[in-house]
C-alpha positions, 0 to 999 in steps of 0.5 A, a space after each residue: 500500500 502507498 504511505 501517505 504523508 504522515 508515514 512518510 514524515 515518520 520515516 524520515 525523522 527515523 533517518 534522522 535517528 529519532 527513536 522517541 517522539 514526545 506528544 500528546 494525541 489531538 485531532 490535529 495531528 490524527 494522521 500522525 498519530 495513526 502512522 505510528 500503528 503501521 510504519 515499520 521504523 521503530 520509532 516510539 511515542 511517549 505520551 505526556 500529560 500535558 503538551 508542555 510535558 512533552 516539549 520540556 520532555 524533548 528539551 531533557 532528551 537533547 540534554 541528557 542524550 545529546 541527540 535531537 529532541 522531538 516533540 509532537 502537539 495537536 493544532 490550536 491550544 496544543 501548539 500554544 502549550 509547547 511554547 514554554 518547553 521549547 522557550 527552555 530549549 532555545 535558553 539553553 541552547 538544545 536542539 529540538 524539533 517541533 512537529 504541530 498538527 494545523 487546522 485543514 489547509 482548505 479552511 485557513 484563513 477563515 477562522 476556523 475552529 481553533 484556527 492559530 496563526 502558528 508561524 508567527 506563533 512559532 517565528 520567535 521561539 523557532 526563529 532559526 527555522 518553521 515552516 509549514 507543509 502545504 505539498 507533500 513533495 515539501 516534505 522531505 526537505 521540511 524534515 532534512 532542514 528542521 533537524 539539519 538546522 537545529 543540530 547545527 544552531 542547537 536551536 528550536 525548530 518547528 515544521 507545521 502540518 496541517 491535518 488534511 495533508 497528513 493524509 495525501 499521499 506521499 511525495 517520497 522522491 519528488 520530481 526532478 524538474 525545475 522548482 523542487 528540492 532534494 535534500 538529504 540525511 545526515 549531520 557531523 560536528 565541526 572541529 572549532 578551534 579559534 587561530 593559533 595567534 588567538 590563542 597566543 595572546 589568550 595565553 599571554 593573558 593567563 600567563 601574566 594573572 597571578 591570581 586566576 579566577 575560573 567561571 565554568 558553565 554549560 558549555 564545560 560539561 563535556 570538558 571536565 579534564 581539560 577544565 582541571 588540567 588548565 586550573 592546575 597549570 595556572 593554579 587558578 580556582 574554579 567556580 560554577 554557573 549553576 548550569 555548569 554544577 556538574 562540569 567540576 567534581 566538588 571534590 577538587 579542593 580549589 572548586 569554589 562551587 556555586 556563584 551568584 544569588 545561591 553561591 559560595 563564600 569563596 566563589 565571591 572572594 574569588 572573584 573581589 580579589 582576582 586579576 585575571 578572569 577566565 569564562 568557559 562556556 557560560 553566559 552566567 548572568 549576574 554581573 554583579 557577582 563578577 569582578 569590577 570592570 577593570 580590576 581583572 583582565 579577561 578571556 572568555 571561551 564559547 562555541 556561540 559568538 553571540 554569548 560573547 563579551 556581554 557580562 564582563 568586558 573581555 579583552 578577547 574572546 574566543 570561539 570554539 568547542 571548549 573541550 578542544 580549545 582547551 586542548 590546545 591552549 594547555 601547552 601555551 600555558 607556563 605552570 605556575 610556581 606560586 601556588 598561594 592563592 589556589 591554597 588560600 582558594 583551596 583553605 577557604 572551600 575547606 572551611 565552607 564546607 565545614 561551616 555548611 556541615 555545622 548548618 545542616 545539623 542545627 536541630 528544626 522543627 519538623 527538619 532542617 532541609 539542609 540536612 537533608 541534602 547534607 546526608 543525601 550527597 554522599 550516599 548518591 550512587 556513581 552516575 546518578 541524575 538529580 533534578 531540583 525544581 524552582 524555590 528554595 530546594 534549589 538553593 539548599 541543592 546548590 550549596 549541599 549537593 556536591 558534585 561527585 565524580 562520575 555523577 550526571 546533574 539535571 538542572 535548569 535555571 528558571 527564566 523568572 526568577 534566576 533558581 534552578 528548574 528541573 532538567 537536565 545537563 550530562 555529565 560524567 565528572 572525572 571521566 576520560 572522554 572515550 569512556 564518556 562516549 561509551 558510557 552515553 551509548 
């Protein structure tokens, strides 16, 4: 039997190697919703509770897996409700795609039943690419580019099809003529390294602090040897964006942990006293909690040049995967001899610690909640994943939870009122890269 258009817009997001769509079902999207019960490509559908559920669900998926989320809604309201999971996903910079059902094509613009404008709807939180199907000979290309797009960008992108033409009969390889595309499967990474004279002058930077502060985020979470190994040379301290908590194990002695509204003691001396200021993948916001602006000199290290010199005027910024651009700044770096200020960094986590240790056992009534994630920390098994919600859990999970080697951490910094939301980051501290990838399969 001949696939219709929903069948084969399953088939070709499986190309893509999508093993799990999360949705919710609708009339919107009842064509494709029927072509899951007999395609023969694997691919299965989580349903959430709600259509937010699932667009936050898809956002996780990119995060923990590093793979490209897919979330799938019905027309009208079921479209709206995505908005706020795909919004996580743009923030943290995930790619997710978006598949939405629309009213018939026949009825649009006539106001019809639930009738939403859905690409404008979609234009901002999708800004790099959404698109509405209207052809099925379109629909090769709509999938290729939506998923092409958001690895590419780590953005949210969003393909629209309406209800009727889910059900035409597919276009698997359009025509060869004038006005039509062929487009294919298949994404690599690039290798993102900035010019070997930029990192010469970043390390002539580095190599003149004498009192290196580090400031890890996000970005970091894949590099967690290259992050210790530049802190060594330069016998700088480390602290963490809460989206970057899990980039460091709490258990190298000059981390400082946490910095910003729910940080460390030591994170803010760090940064008040230091000359020298090195961001790693992070576009940490509070700039308050940075150093004055011409106390330190600064180099920033981020694989999206957009992020770059807007919380602290840098004087070089540079784009790149941080993994590799650490790698190839290590051996400019001079191995710093004087090693006070990362024991006085080192001293002054000790006694933290100490301190939070003494606040978790102050009797209250019914519990002190800092005990709780004071006990909790080292009883958490290798490789666990935490999630902490919006409130004050979030600052007790910052400043209590250290972050042990070979743990993966899920956080999201909410986008009202700066504390932590529940998703998700992968990390496994401590652990060399090839064993990452074959612990990640």
């Amino acid at each position: 039997m001949a696939k219709n258009v929903s069948e084969h817009l399953l088939e070709r997001v499986a190309q893509w190697g999508v093993k799990r769509i999360y949705g919710y079902p609708g009339d919107g999207i009842n064509g494709l919703m029927g072509a899951f019960n007999h395609s023969p490509h694997g691919m299965e559908f989580i349903q959430a509770r709600h259509e937010e559920l699932a667009a936050f669900m898809a956002c996780a998926h990119a995060k923990f897996t590093g793979e490209v989320g897919v979330c799938m809604a019905t027309s009208g309201p079921g479209a709206i409700h995505l908005l706020n999971g795909l919004y996580d996903a743009k923030l943290d910079h995930q790619p997710v795609v978006a598949i939405v059902g629309q009213q018939s094509s026949k009825a649009l613009g006539g106001s019809y039943q639930q009738e939403v404008d859905l690409i404008s709807l979609f234009k901002d939180v999708a800004h790099e690419y959404v698109h509405m199907a209207i052809n099925p000979a379109q629909i090769r290309h709509l999938v290729d580019r939506a998923f092409r797009t958001a690895r590419s960008t780590r953005s949210v992108t969003c393909l629209i099809v309406p209800n009727d033409v889910q059900l035409l009969p597919a276009v698997q390889d359009p025509p060869r003529e004038h006005g039509t595309v062929h487009s294919g499967t298949g994404y690599c990474s690039p290798r993102v390294v900035p010019r070997s004279s930029d990192l010469e002058r970043a390390a002539e930077i580095l190599n003149t602090g004498k009192r290196v502060a580090m400031l890890v985020g996000a970005g970091a979470l894949h590099a967690t040897d290259e992050v210790i190994q530049v802190a060594d040379i330069l016998g700088a301290g480390i602290a963490k964006a809460l989206l970057g908590l899990a980039a460091v194990p709490d258990d190298v002695p000059y981390c400082t942990g946490t910095i910003g509204l729910l940080g460390t003691k030591p994170s803010y001396e760090m940064m008040t006293e230091c000359d020298t200021l090195l961001l790693v993948g992070t576009s940490f916001p509070y700039s308050e909690f940075l150093p004055r602006e011409g106390q330190a000199r600064g180099v920033q290290i981020d694989i999206d040049g957009t992020m770059l010199g807007i919380r602290y005027p840098m004087e070089l910024n540079l784009i790149g995967d941080i993994a590799e651009t650490l790698q190839a700044l290590a051996p400019l770096l001079r191995r710093k001899t004087d090693r006070s200020w990362q024991g006085k960094l080192a001293e002054a986590v000790s006694g933290w610690r100490k301190l939070l240790r003494e606040r978790a056992l102050t009797k209250a009534k019914p519990i002190n909640p800092q005990l709780v994630f004071s006990e909790l920390s080292p009883r958490l098994p290798d490789r666990c994943i935490l999630t902490a919600d919006s409130g004050s859990g979030t600052n007790w999970f910052a400043g209590l939870a250290p972050t042990p080697r070979h743990a993966e951490l899920a956080l999201r910094q909410s986008r009202d009122d700066g504390a932590g939301r529940a998703v998700c980051a992968r990390r496994e501290a401590g652990v060399s890269r090839s064993a990452r990838d074959r612990l990640c399969r």
